[in-house]
C-alpha positions as CSV (number, residue, x, y, z in Angstrom):
1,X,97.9,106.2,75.9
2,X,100.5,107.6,78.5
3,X,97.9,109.9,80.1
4,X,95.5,106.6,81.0
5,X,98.9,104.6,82.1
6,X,99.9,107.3,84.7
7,X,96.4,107.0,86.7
8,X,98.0,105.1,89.2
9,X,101.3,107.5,89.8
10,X,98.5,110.6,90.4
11,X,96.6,108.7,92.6
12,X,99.4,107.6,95.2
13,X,100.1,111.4,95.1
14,X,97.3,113.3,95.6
15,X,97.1,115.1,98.7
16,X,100.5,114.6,98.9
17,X,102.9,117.7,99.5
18,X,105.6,117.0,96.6
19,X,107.5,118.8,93.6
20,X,107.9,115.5,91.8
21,X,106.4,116.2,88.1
22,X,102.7,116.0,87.8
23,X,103.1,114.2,84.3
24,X,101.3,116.7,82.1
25,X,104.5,116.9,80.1
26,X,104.7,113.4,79.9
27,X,105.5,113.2,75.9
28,X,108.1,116.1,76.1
29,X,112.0,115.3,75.1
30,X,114.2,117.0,76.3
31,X,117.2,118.5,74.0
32,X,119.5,118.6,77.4
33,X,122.4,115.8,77.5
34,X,121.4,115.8,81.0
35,X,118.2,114.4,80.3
36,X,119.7,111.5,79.9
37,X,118.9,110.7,76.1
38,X,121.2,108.9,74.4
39,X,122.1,108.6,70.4
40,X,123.8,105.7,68.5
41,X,124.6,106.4,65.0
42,X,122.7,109.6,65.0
43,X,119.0,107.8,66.3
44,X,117.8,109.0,69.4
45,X,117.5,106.2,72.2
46,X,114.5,105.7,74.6
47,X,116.2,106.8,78.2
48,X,116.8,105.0,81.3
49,X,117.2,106.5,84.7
50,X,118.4,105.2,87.9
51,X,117.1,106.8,91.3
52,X,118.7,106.5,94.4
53,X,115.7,107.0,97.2
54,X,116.1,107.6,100.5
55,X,112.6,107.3,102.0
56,X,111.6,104.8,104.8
57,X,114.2,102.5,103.3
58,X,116.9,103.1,101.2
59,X,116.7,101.6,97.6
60,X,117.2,102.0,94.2
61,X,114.6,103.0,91.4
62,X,115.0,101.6,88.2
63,X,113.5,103.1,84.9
64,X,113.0,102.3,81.1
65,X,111.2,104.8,78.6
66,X,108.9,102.6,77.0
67,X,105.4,103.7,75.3
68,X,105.4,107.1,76.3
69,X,106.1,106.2,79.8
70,X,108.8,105.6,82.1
71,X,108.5,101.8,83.4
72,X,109.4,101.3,86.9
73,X,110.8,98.7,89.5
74,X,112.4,99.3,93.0
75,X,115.6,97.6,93.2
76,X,116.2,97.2,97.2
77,X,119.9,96.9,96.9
78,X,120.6,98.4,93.6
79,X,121.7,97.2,90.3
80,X,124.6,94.9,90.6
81,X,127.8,94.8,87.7
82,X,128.7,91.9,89.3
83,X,126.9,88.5,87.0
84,X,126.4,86.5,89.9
85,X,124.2,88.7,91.6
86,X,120.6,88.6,90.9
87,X,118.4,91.4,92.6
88,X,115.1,91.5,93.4
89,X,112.9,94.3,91.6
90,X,109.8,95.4,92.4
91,X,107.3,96.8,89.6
92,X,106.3,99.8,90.6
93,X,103.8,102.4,88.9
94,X,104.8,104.2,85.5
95,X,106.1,107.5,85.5
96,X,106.2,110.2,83.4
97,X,109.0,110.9,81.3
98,X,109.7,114.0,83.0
99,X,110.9,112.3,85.9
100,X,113.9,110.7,84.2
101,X,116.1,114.0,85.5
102,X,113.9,114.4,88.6
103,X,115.8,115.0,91.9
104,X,114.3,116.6,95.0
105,X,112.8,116.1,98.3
106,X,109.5,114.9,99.0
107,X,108.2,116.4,101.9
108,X,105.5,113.8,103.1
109,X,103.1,111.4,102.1
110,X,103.8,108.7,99.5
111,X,107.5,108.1,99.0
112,X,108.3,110.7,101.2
113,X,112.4,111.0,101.3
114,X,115.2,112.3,98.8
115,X,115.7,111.6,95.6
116,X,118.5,111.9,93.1
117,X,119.4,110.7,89.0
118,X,122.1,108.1,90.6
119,X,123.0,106.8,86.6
120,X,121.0,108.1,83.5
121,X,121.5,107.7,79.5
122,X,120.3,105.8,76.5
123,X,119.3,102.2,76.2
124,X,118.8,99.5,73.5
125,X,116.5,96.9,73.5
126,X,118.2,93.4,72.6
127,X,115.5,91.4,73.5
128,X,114.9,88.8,70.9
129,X,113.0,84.7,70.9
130,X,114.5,82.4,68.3
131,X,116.7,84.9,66.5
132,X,113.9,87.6,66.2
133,X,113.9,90.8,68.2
134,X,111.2,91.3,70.1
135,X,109.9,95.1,70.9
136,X,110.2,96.4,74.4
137,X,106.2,96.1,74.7
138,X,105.8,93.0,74.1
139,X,109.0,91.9,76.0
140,X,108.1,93.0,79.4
141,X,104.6,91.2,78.7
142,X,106.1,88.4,78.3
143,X,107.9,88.9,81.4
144,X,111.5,88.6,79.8
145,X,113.3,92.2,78.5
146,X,117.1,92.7,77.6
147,X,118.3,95.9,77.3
148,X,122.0,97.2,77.1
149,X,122.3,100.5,79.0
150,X,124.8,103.1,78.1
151,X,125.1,105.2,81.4
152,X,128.3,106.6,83.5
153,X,127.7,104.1,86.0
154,X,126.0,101.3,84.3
155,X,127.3,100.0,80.8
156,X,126.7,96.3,79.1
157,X,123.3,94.8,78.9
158,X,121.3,94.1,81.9
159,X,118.0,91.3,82.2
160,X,115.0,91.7,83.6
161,X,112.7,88.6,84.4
162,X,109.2,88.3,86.0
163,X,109.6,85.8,88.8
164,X,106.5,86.7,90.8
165,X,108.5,85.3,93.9
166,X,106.6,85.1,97.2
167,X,103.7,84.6,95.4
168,X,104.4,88.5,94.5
169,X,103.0,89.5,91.3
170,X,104.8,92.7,91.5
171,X,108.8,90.9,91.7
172,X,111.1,90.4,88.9
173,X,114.8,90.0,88.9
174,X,117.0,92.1,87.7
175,X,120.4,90.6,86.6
176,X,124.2,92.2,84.8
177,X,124.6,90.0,81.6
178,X,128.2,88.8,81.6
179,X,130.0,90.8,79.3
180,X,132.2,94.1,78.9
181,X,130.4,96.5,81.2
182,X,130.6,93.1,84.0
183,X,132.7,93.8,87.3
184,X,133.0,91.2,89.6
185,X,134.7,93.2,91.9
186,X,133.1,97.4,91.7
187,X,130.2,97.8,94.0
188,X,128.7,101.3,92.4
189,X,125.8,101.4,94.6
190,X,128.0,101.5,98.0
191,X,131.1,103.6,96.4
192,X,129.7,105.4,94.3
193,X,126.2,107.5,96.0
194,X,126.5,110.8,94.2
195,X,124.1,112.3,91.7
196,X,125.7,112.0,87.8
197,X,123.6,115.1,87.0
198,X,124.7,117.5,90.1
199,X,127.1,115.5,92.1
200,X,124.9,115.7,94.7
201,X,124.0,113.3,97.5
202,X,120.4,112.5,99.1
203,X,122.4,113.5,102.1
204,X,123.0,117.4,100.6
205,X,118.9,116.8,99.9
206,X,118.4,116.8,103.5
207,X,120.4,119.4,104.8
């Protein structure tokens, strides 16, 4: 259930001073476009979210609603539209679905920083092994999910891949799939640092 899988994102927050969502909510859609659901052909998407996180170092949050959760991985240096660049990502714990429009300042304790919805919207799972999809489930326990994401920032299908490098259990890679939302020569992550929900920056957040 999404209640057990979100043990670990209440734990690294209690005690902690923070208006990030608690997670009781963690089933609820929201009918906002801002929320960052997505529709194709009239079916509601699962959502995807991309936080940009100042805290002791600067780096991207990546997230995928998948069983009732939102399925996490700190990206250091940010998603990349360029093919040739492959980016470390770090799993990180589930969070509720409440936090795909989450922006705000953490005061102290775990993750303390700013935070703001750098690229949100729908996504499609095209993850599939000898012709036949594969759900999202089962693709990220088999360490392999493709998902095309249909953001502002972020369009085209992206790949994710457990690598454990390091010996890291915790590191994938995160990869842009060559095709029409490719770029070899945009750098949205260094050009591009305001919020696609309030145009906001994490600098404003700290003001």
């Amino acid at each position: 259930m999404a209640e057990d899988k979100l043990s670990d994102y209440r734990k690294k927050r209690k005690g902690s001073h923070t208006d990030e969502p608690s997670g009781a909510g963690t089933n609820r859609r929201s009918g906002s476009s801002n929320s960052g659901e997505g529709s194709k052909g009239g079916t509601k998407q699962p959502r995807f979210v991309v936080q940009r996180h100042d805290a002791s170092s600067l780096h991207f949050d990546f997230r995928l609603e998948i069983d009732g959760v939102l399925v996490s991985w700190a990206v250091p240096k940010g998603p990349s539209v360029n093919p040739s660049d492959k980016r470390l990502a770090h799993r990180t714990e589930d969070h509720p679905l409440d936090y795909v429009d989450y922006e705000g300042r953490i005061e102290e304790g775990y993750g303390a920083g700013t935070v703001i919805v750098w690229d949100t919207g729908g996504f499609e799972n095209l993850t599939e092994t000898g012709g036949e999809p594969v759900s999202a489930e089962d693709a990220l326990a088999a360490g392999h999910l493709k998902v095309e994401l249909y953001g502002q920032k972020l369009t085209g299908a992206f790949a994710l891949t457990h690598t454990k490098m390091g010996g890291d259990e915790a590191n994938w890679m995160l990869v842009k799939v060559d095709d029409h939302g490719a770029d070899r020569r945009r750098k949205p992550t260094s050009t591009q640092n305001e919020s696609v929900l309030t145009d906001r920056t994490t600098t404003d957040l700290e003001e």
